[in-house]
N, C-alpha and C positions, 0 to 999 in steps of 0.2 A: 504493500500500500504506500509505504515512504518513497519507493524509487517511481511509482506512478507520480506521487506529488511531485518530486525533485524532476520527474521530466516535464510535470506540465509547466513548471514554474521556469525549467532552462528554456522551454518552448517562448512564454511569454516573453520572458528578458532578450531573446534573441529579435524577437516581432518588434518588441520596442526600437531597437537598436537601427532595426531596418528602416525605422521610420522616422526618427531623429536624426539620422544619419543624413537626411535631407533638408533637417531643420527645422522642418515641416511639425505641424500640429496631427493628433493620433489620427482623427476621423477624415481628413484629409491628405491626408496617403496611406495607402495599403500598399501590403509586401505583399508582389506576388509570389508564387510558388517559383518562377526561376531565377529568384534572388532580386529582381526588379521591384521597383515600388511605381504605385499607379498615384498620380496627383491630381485632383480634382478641379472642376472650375464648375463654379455657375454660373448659370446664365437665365434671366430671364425676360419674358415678352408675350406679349398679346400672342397667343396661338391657336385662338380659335375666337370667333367672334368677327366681326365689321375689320379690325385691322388685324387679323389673322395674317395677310400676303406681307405685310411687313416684318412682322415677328418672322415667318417663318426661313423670310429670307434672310434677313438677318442672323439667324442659328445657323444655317448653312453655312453662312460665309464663317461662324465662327467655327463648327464643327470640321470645315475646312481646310481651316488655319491648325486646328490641333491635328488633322490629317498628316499636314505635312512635315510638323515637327517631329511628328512620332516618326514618320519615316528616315528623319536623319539622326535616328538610335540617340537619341539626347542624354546627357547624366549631369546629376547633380552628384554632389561631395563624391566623385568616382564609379557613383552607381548608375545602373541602367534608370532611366523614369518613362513612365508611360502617363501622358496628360488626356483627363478622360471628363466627358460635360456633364454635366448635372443639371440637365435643362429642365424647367419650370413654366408652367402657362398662367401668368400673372391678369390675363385678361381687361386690360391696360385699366386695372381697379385699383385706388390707392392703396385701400384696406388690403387687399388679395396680396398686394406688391409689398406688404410691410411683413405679412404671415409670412409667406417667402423669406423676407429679408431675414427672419430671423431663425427659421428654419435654416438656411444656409449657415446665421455664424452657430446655431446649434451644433450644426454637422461641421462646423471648422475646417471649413473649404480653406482653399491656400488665397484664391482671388473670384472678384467675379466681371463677366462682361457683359450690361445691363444696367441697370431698365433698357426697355425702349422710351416709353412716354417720359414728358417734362413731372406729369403729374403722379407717376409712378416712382419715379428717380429720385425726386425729391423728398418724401417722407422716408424711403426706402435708405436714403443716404445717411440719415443721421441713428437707422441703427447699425449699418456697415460701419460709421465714424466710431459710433461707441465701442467697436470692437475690433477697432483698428485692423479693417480688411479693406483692400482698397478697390474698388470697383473702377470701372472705365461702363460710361454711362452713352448712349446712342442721345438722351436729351438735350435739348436746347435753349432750354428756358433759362434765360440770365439767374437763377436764384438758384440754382443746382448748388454753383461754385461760388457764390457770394456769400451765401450760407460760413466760408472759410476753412470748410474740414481740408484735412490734408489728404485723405484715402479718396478723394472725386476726382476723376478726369471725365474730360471728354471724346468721343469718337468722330464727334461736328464741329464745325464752331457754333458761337451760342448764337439767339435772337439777336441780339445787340449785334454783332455786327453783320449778319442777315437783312436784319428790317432795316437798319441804318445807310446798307448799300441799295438796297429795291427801290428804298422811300424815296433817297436821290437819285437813284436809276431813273425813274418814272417821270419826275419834274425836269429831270437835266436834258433828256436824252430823248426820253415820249412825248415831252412837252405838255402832260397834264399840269392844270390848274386846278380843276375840282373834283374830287375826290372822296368816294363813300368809301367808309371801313365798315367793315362785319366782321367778328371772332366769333367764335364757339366759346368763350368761357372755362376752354381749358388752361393749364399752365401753357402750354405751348400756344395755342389758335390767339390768348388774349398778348400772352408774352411778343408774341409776333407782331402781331398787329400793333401795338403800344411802342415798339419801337418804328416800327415802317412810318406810322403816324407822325410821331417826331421827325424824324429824319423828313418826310415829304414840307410838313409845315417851314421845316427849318432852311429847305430847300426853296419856299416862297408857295406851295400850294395849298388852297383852302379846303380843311375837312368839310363839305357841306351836309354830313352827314355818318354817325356811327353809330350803328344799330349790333346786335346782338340777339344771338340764337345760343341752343344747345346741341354738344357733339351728337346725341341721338335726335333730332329734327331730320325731318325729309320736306317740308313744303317750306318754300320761302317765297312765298306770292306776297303774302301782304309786306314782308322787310323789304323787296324789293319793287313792292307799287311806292313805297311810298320813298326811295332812293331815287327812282326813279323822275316823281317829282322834283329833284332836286337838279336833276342835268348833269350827271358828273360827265367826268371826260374817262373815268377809268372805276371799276367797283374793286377792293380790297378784300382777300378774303384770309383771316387765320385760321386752317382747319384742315381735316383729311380731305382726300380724294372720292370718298363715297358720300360725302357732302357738295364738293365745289361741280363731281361730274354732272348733279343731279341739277344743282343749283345755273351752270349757264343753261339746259335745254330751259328750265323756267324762267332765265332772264331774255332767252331768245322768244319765249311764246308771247309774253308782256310786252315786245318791241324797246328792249332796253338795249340799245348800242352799244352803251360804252362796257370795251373789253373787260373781261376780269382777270386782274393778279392776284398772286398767291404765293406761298411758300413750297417746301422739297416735298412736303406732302400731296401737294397737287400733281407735283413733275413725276406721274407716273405713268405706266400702259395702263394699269386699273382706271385713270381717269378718262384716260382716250375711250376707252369700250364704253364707259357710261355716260361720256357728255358728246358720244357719237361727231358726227359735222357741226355742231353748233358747239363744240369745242376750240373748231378755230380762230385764231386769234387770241386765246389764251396764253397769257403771260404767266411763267415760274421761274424761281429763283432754288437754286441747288447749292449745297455746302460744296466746295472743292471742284476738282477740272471736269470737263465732259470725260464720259470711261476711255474714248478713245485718245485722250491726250493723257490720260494717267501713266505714269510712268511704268508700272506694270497691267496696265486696263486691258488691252487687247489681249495678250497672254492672260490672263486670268478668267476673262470673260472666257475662251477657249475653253480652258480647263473644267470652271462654275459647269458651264451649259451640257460641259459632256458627261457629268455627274450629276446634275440636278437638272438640267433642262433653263428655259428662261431665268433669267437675274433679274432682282429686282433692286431698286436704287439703296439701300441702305445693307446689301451684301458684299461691297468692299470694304466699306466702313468696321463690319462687325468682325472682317479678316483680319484686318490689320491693327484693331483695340486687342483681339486676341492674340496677335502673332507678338504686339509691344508686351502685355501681359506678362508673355512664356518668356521672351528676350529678358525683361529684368529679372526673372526668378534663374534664369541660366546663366545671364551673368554676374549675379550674386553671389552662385553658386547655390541656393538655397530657396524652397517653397514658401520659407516664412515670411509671413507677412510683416513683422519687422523689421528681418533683414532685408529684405528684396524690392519694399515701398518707396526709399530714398533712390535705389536707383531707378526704377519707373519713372520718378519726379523727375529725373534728370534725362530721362528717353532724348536719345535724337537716331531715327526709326525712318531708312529706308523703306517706305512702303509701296503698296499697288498704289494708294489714292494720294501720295506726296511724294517728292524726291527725297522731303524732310519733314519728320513729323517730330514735333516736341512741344513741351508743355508752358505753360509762364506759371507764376507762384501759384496761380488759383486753381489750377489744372484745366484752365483754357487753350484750346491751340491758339501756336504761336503762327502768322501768318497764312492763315487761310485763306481760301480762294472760295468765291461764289460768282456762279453759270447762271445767267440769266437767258431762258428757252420762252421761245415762243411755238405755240402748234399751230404747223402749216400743212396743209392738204393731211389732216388726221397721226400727222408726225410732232416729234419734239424735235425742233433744230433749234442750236445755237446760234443766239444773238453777241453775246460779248460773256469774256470770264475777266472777271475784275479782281486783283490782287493774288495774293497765293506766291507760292512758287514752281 
């Protein structure tokens, strides 16, 4: 009976060993049986529901990125590691995104890559913060990183300087003067919108009108009878793509002109299928280069589409938060989230969607780029990319 105990107890202390030995916390790496340890990441996103194609592409691209690391037999403190996802369907609900959140630091994951939503990210951030795990977040809402924790990156740039570049895009370049905004009332759709707002005034164009809906609404007849009455030269819109598709065919039945703008949520193929031909003329604005100028886009897309089929817009983004992720834990040398945080902070990260991707104190990127597309004969083509590198 003694030398059963004495072996399960050599068994335990050796398990330990194997997992320390990475640096790494218990439940976020396992030893496997040929001597490797597997290290965990989270992830999580709307995976079912209205913005399910976003989530789902997004996973992809990150479960992608852990494809390829594990192919190049990676090791920490000299051991083999195998990096494995622990994806989550947060159903882009605060509440749902916080159970998660804490479910992850329960399971003492090494990192995570997520939220997706502004409105998810954010309550989701300050239990990651408390638990000194550091997340790389797909949100954009300015209060993500203003908040100040040190575990917040981002995989976009934020609102700020999205709406900041649209709002002058529009008045400098479109030549609008008057101008309706509409938000959904999410962290993102109102964050959006609140800065393009600025930016457009500050640029010399008159809001003549801002109205307000909810991200579950489907009819905007009456918001846009009475925008309508106003005469803008352009309508604003902060929100997804199964709202705005729906939203121009009822600004086309109304006899309402003036084009509609939007954010990266808009600039999708989901929106083209749903706002059919009275989609053209449609203005968005996109974080970072068209994929065909991305310094790894065209090979990557290759790669995506022969494994998954279509990309969607926010699946190089969740490659390459994943791929900086793995990079500080390997150049560490270690999964722990203490060790490994400081050099994250410090990323400068050849990727698919930058030549250089790195962070500023707040964990905003440092010089991003934003693509302003117009839909022309049921396509998105490029107008102009303003900044970045």
């Amino acid at each position: 009976m003694r030398k059963v105990q004495w072996a399960g107890l050599l068994a335990m202390l050796a398990g330990g060993l194997a997992v320390t030995g990475c640096g790494n916390k218990q439940d976020a790496a396992d030893a496997g049986s040929n001597g490797s340890t597997t290290v965990k990441i989270g992830f999580a996103a709307p995976l079912t529901g209205s913005q399910a194609h976003y989530g789902k592409g997004y996973q992809n691209g990150v479960q992608m990125a852990l494809d390829d690391v594990n192919a190049s037999n990676p090791q920490i403190a000299g051991k083999p590691v195998k990096f494995e996802l622990v994806a989550e369907d947060d159903m882009a609900d605060p509440k749902t995104a916080t159970q998660i959140a804490q479910k992850f630091v329960d399971m003492k994951l090494a990192g995570i890559v997520g939220h997706f939503n502004s409105g998810t990210s954010i309550p989701a951030s300050k239990i990651y913060a408390d638990a000194k795990l550091p997340h790389i977040a797909m949100a954009t809402a300015p209060a993500l990183t203003q908040q100040g924790f040190k575990t917040s990156f981002r995989s976009m740039t934020s609102d700020t300087q999205q709406g900041s570049v649209l709002g002058k895009y529009v008045v400098e370049k479109l030549g609008a003067k008057k101008i309706a905004v509409i938000d959904d009332r999410t962290a993102y759709g109102q964050g959006l919108a609140d800065e393009f707002e600025k930016a457009a005034k500050a640029a010399g164009a008159t809001i003549v009108k801002r109205e307000y809906t909810s991200d579950k609404e489907t009819d905007f007849s009456s918001i846009l009878t009475s925008i309508k009455s106003a005469g803008p030269d352009l309508v604003f819109f902060g929100g997804t793509d199964v709202q705005s598709g729906p939203m121009v065919r009822q600004k086309a039945r109304l006899g309402l002109a003036a084009p509609l703008v939007s954010g990266e949520m808009t600039r999708s193929d989901t929106f083209l299928q749903l706002a059919g031909t009275d989609g053209n003329g449609t203005i968005a604005s996109l974080a970072g280069l068209p994929l065909e100028k991305m310094p790894g886009g065209p090979d990557f897309a290759k790669r995506y589409e022969a494994k998954y089929g279509a990309m969607e817009i926010y699946t190089p983004y969740g490659y390459d938060a994943a791929r900086i992720l793995l990079a500080a834990m390997l150049k560490a040398n270690s999964a722990d989230p203490a060790v490994y945080l400081p050099v994250l902070a410090k990323t400068e990260h050849q990727g698919v969607t930058a030549a250089s991707i790195s962070y500023d104190d707040k964990g905003d990127l440092k010089d991003g780029a934003i693509t302003v597309y117009k839909v022309v004969n049921g396509k998105w083509v490029v107008l102009e990319t303003l900044g970045g590198k």
